[in-house]
C-alpha positions in Angstrom: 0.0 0.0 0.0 2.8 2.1 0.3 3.4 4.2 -3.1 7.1 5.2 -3.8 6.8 8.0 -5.5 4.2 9.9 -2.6 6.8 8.9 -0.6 9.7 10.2 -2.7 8.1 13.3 -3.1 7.4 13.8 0.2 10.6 13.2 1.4 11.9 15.5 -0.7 9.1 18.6 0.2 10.6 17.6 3.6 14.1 18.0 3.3 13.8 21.6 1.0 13.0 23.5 4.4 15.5 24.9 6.5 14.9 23.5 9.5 18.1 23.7 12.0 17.8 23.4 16.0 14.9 25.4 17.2 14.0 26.9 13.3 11.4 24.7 12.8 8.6 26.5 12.1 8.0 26.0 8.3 8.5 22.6 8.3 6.1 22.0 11.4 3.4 24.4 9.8 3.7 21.6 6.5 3.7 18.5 8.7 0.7 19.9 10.5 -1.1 21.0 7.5 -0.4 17.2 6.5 -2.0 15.9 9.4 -5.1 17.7 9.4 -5.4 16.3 5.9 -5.6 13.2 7.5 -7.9 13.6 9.7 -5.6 13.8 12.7 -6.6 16.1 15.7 -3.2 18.4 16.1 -1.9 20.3 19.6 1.1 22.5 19.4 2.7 22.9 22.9 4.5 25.8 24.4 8.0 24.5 23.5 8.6 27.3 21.3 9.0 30.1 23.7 10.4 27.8 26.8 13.3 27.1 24.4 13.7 30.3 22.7 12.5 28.8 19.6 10.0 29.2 16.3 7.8 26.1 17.0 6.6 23.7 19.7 6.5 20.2 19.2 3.7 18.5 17.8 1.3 16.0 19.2 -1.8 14.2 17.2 -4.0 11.6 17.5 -6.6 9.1 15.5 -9.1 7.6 16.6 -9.0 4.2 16.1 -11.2 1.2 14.5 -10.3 -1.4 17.2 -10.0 -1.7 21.0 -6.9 -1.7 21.7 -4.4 0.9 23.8 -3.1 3.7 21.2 0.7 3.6 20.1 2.6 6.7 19.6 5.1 7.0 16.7 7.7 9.9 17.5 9.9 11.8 15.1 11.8 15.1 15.0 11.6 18.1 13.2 15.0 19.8 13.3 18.0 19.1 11.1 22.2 19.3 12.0 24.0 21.8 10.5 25.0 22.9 7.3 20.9 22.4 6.6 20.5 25.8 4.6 18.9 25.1 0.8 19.1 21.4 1.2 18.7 19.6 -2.2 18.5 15.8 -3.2 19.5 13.7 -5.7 19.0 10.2 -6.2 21.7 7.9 -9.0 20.9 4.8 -10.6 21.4 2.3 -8.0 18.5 4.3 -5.7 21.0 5.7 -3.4 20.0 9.6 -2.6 22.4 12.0 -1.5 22.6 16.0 -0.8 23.0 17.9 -3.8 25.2 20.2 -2.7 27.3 20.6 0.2 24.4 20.8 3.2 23.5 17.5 4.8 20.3 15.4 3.3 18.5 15.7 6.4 17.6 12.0 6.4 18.2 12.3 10.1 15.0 13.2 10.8 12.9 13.5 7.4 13.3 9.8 6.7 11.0 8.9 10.0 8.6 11.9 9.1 8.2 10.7 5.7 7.7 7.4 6.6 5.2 7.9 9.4 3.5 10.4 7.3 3.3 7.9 4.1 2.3 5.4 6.5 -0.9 7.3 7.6 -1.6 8.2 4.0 -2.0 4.5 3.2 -3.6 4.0 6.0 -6.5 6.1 5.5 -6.8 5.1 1.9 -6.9 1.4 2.8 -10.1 2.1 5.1 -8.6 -1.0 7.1 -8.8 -1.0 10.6 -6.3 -0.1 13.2 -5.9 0.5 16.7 -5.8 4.5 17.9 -2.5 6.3 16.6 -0.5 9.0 18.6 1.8 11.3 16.6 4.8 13.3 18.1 7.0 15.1 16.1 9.5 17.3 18.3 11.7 20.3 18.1 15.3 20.5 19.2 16.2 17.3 19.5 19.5 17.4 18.0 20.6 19.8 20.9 20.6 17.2 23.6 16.5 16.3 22.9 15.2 20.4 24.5 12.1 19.9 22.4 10.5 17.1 24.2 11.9 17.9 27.7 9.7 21.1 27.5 6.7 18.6 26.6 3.6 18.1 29.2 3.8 14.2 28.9 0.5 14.1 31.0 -1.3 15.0 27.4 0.2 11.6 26.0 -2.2 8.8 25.9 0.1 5.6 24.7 2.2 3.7 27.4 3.8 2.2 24.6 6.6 4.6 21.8 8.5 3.8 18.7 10.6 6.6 18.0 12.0 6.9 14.1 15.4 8.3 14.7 18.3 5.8 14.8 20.9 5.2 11.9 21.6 1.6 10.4 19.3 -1.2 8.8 16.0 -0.5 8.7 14.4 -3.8 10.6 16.9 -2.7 13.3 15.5 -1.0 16.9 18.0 0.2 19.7 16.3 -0.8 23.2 19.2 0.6 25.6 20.7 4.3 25.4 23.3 5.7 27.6 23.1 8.6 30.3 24.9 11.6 28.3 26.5 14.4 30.7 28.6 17.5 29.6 30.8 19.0 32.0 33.1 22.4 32.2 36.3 22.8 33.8 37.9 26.3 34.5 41.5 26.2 35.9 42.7 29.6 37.1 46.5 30.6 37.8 47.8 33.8 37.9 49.1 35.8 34.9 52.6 37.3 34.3 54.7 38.7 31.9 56.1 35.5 29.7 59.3 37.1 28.9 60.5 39.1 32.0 58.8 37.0 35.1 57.6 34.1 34.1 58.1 32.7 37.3 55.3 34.8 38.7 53.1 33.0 37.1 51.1 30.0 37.3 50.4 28.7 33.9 46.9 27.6 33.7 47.0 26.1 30.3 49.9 24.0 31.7 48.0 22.7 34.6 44.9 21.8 32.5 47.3 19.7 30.4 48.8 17.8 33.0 45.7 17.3 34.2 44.1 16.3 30.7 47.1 13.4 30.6 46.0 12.1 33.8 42.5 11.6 32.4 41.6 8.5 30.8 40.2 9.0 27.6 38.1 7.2 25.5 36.3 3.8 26.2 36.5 3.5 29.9 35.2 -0.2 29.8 32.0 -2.0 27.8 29.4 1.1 29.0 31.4 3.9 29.4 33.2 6.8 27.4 34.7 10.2 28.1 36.2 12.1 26.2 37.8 15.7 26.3 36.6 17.6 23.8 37.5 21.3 23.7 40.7 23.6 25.7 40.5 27.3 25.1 42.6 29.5 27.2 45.1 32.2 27.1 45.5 35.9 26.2 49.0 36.7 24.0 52.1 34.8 23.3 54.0 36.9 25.8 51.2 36.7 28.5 51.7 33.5 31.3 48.1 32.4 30.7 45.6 32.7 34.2 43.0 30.9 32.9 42.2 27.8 30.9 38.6 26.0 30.4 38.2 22.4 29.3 35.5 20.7 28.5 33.9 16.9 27.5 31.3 14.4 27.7 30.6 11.3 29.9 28.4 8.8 28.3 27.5 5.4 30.2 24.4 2.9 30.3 24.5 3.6 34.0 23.8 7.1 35.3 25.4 5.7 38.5 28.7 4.9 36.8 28.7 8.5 35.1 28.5 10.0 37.9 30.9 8.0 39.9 33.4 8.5 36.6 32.6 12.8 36.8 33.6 12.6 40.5 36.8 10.4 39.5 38.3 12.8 37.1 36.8 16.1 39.1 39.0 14.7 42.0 42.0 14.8 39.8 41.5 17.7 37.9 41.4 19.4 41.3 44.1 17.5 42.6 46.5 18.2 40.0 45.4 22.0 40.1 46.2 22.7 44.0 49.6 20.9 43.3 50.7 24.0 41.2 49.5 26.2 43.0 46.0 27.0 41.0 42.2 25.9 41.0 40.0 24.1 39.1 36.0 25.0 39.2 34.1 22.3 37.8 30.2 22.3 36.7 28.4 19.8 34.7 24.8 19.2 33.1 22.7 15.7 32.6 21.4 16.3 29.1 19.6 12.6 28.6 19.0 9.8 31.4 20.1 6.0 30.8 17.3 3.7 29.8 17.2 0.0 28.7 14.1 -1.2 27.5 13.0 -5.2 28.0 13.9 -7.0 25.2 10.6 -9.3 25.6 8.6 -6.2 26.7 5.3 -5.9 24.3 6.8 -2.9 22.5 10.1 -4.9 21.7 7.9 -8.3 20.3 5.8 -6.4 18.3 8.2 -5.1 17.0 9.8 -8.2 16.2 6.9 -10.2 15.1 6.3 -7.2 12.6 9.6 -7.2 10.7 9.1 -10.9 10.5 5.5 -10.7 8.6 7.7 -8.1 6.2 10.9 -9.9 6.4 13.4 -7.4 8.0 15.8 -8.7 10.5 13.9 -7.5 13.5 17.1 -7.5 15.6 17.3 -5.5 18.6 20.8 -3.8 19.5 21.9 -1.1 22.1 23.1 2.4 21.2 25.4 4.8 22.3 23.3 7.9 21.1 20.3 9.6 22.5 17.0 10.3 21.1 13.8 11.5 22.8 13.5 8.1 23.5 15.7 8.4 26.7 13.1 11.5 27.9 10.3 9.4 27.2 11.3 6.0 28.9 12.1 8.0 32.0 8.1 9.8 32.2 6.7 6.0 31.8 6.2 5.0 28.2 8.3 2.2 27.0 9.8 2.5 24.0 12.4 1.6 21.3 13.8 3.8 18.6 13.6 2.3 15.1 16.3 2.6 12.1 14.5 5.1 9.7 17.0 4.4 6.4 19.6 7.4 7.8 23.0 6.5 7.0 26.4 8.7 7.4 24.1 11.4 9.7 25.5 14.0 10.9 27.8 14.7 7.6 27.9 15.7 4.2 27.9 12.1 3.1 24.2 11.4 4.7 22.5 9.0 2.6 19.7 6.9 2.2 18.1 4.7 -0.4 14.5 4.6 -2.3 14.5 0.8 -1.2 15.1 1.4 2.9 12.7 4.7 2.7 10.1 2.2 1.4 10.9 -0.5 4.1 10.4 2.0 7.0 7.5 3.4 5.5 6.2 -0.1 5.7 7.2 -0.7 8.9 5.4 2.6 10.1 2.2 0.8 8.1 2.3 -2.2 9.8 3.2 -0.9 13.9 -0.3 1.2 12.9 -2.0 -1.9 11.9 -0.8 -4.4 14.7 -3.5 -6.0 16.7 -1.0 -7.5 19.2 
């Protein structure tokens, strides 16, 4: 039921907006215009101004045919940078690619498309299906803002599939990690680098030693940190009194990432008082650590679906976060389905006529489940 070139088409309306972190508007104005289309009932939250945005996220809902508990499909809005005049083109194997030098903006047009293709063969099938909840959210590449600024009382379903993770479609990611940024700011005391450098205490120097004594990279099977920026200094001829560092945690156990943050904050510090400077350190919890049962209803429907249409239906962890992580936390169990984004996150994003059509599907057949 699913016709490729709708799809197609709509995939490409989708990607010719300019729709970076918390510019959404246009592209939410289209999808809700869409919806109403369809006969879905559309809310637009106050997102928009709680996150210095253009456009809340987006809730709907259809009534259903059959008594069974609603399932909410979730997809976001916003696109990663460069995302200004995006353009597609598509060679002859099927593989489509940016035009020009922007990203496709796959990551996250393929799962509207496909939920919004779904609904359109949905309706024209007349067949019937259990109620259907619809999120599509803002700023969610920024560390999901959009959804955290949602009122999660107004969702009905207890179960989610979120379309927003990279690989095989027929793939779902159950388990996410906790993801925490943190800031540094050593402070030494300045001086003039050529006649008294010995006055000083050389900031940039201490974060460095300090930086050495940090274990980088992948801490053990659920853990990573990494340091990801140093800026600091004034002039060449200047003994630098100030040097900020910061970096990223990211484990399947909040516990753990916590327990690493007060590992290295104890020897950032440490390092700092033993030459004679200091180092501040703040931090923020951007996503919380979820894992989702594996023989949980959400996960074997799932399952049993990409078996009737003869995808893999395997179920892997993940090492990114999606709204997902948000949602799981407030209650509704979830997983977040592979949506035929490839390479996200870079010029070379692709995806391919064949996978767009297979999560399309999959969108098709989640709505029409009776399990």
């Amino acid at each position: 039921m699913i016709d490729t070139n709708r799809l197609l088409s709509l995939f490409e309306k989708l990607i010719s907006f300019d729709s970076p972190s918390f510019s959404e508007r246009k592209i939410g104005d289209f999808v809700t215009q869409q919806l109403h289309k369809l006969g879905v009932s559309v809310w637009e939250d106050g997102a928009a101004e709680e996150i210095g945005g253009q456009c809340g996220n987006l809730l709907g809902f259809l009534e259903g045919d059959l008594t069974l508990p609603p399932l909410l499909l979730c997809a976001h809005l916003d696109t990663v940078k460069p995302s200004h005049n995006k353009q597609m083109q598509i060679s002859k194997a099927g593989v489509i690619t940016s035009a020009g030098e922007t990203v496709l903006g796959a990551d996250d047009c393929a799962g509207i498309a496909s939920i919004l293709e779904a609904l359109t063969a949905l309706k024209a099938s007349g067949l019937p299906h259990r109620p259907i909840e619809l999120l599509f959210t803002v700023a969610e590449e920024p560390y999901c803002r959009g959804v955290q600024a949602l009122d999660l009382s107004r969702i009905r379903s207890g179960e989610a599939y979120v379309f927003d993770l990279a690989g095989p479609v027929g793939t779902a990611a159950y388990q996410a990690p906790t993801i925490l940024s943190f800031t540094s700011v050593f402070t030494g005391r300045s001086a003039h680098a050529g006649f008294a450098p010995e006055q000083g205490i050389h900031a940039i120097g201490v974060a460095a030693r300090a930086v050495a004594a940090i274990p980088c990279g992948r801490i053990d099977g659920n853990t990573t940190l990494n340091i990801g920026t140093i800026i600091g200094g004034t002039a060449n001829n200047v003994v630098p009194n100030c040097c900020t560092l910061t970096g990223e945690i990211r484990s399947y156990s909040g516990t753990a990432a916590m327990k690493l943050l007060a590992d290295i904050t104890q020897t950032m510090q440490k390092i700092a008082k033993e030459h004679g400077a200091k180092a501040d350190i703040s931090y923020s919890v951007h996503v919380a650590a979820y894992r989702t049962d594996p023989e949980s209803a959400v996960a074997k429907r799932f399952k049993t679906v990409c078996s009737e249409l003869g995808l893999p239906g395997h179920l892997v962890p993940t090492f990114g976060g999606s709204d997902n992580n948000y949602l799981t936390q407030k209650g509704i169990q979830g997983i977040v389905v592979a949506t035929a984004m490839n390479n996200c996150h870079s010029t070379r994003e692709y995806t391919t006529i064949a996978e767009l059509e297979h999560a399309a599907r999959l969108a098709l057949a989640l709505m029409l489940s009776k399990e």
